[in-house]
Steps between C-alpha positions, in 0.01 A plus 500: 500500500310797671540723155428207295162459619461887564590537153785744507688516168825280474737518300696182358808397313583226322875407368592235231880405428473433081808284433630590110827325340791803481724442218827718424739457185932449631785444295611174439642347809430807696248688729563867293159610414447555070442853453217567208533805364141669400460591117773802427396749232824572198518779291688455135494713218429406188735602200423807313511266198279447187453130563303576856242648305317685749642438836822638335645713755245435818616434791287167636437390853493154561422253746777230612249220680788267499729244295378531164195750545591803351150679445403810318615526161234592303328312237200394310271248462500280181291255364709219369179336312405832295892683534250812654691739717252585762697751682590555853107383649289260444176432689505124431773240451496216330756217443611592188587850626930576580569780665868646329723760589544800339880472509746240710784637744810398316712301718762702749272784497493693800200621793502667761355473842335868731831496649712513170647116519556380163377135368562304223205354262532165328240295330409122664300395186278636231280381209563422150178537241439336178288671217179313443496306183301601222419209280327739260857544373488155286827369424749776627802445783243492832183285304630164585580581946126399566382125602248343605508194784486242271819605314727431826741222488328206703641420819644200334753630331649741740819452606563444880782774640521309855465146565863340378317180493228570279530381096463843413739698745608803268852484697640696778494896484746702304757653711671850498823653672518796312234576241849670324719213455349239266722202681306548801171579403263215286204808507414548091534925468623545874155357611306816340211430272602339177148605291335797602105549299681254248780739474905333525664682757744721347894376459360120589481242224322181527669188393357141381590371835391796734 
């Protein structure tokens, strides 16, 4: 009390216990700790091939961030309103922008980690795109692909594909075995597309009843 009042310096401390939740990911049924591996960086070289344009021949690194995220292949940006390539950079995006690879990794290729272990690329999905229709092209093959809302078939004459007990249940799914033996498969064409941009698909032949 003496320095108090004499005013001699003190010096104080203070400590807080801070409870936080601790999580940890296990196995299933188990107490072994999930080891995360950080992002790993693959090397693969491209083809010294025509089609590769001009990556033909580089050798790319790549960053593996985990299933499915296979980063680094270059590409462009491309307007899918105007079909402008805008190249590799862009200083604003905008929704109807899609950024495309220059090339895709054909399936079983191989790349390489630092230490010279080998990995095997395959693809989990991609996109499919559709040439915008012109209708400046009057009464050719593509004029006739573009509607408008009100030339949908009204709900009221759709067919229902689930409910067995509704009057218009279309009838239970097709089934298929083997898409190769006709006996065991009610699919029409193996369950590939029958009419492709109002083509027949080749070596198939529509009947009265189909």
């Amino acid at each position: 009390m003496d320095k108090i009042h004499s005013g001699v310096g003190l010096t104080t401390y203070q400590i807080r216990i801070n409870n936080h939740p601790s999580y940890s990911l296990t196995l299933s049924g188990t107490e072994t700790a999930v080891v995360i591996s950080t992002p790993r960086t693959l090397f693969y070289q491209v083809p010294d091939e025509a089609g590769y344009g001009q990556d033909r021949g580089k050798r790319l690194s790549l960053e593996f961030a985990g299933h499915g995220e296979l980063r680094g292949v270059p590409g462009y940006v491309y307007d899918v309103d105007t079909g402008e390539d805008l190249g590799e950079f862009i200083t604003e995006w905008k929704e109807t922008y899609r950024y495309i690879n220059r090339f895709v990794i054909p399936d079983g290729s191989a790349v390489t980690d630092s230490d010279g272990v080998e990995y095997f690329v395959k693809a989990l999905d991609g996109e499919e795109w559709f040439n915008k229709n012109d209708l400046s092209e009057g009464s050719g093959p593509k004029a006739g692909y573009t509607i408008f809302p009100d030339q949908l078939a009204p709900n009221s004459i759709l067919r229902v594909m689930g409910d067995p007990n509704d009057a218009n249940y279309i009838g239970e799914a097709p089934t298929c075995v083997d898409p190769d033996n006709a006996a065991t498969c009610k699919l029409l064409n193996k369950g590939s597309p029958i009419v492709e941009q109002g083509v027949l698909a080749s070596g198939f032949e529509m009947t009265t009843q189909e």
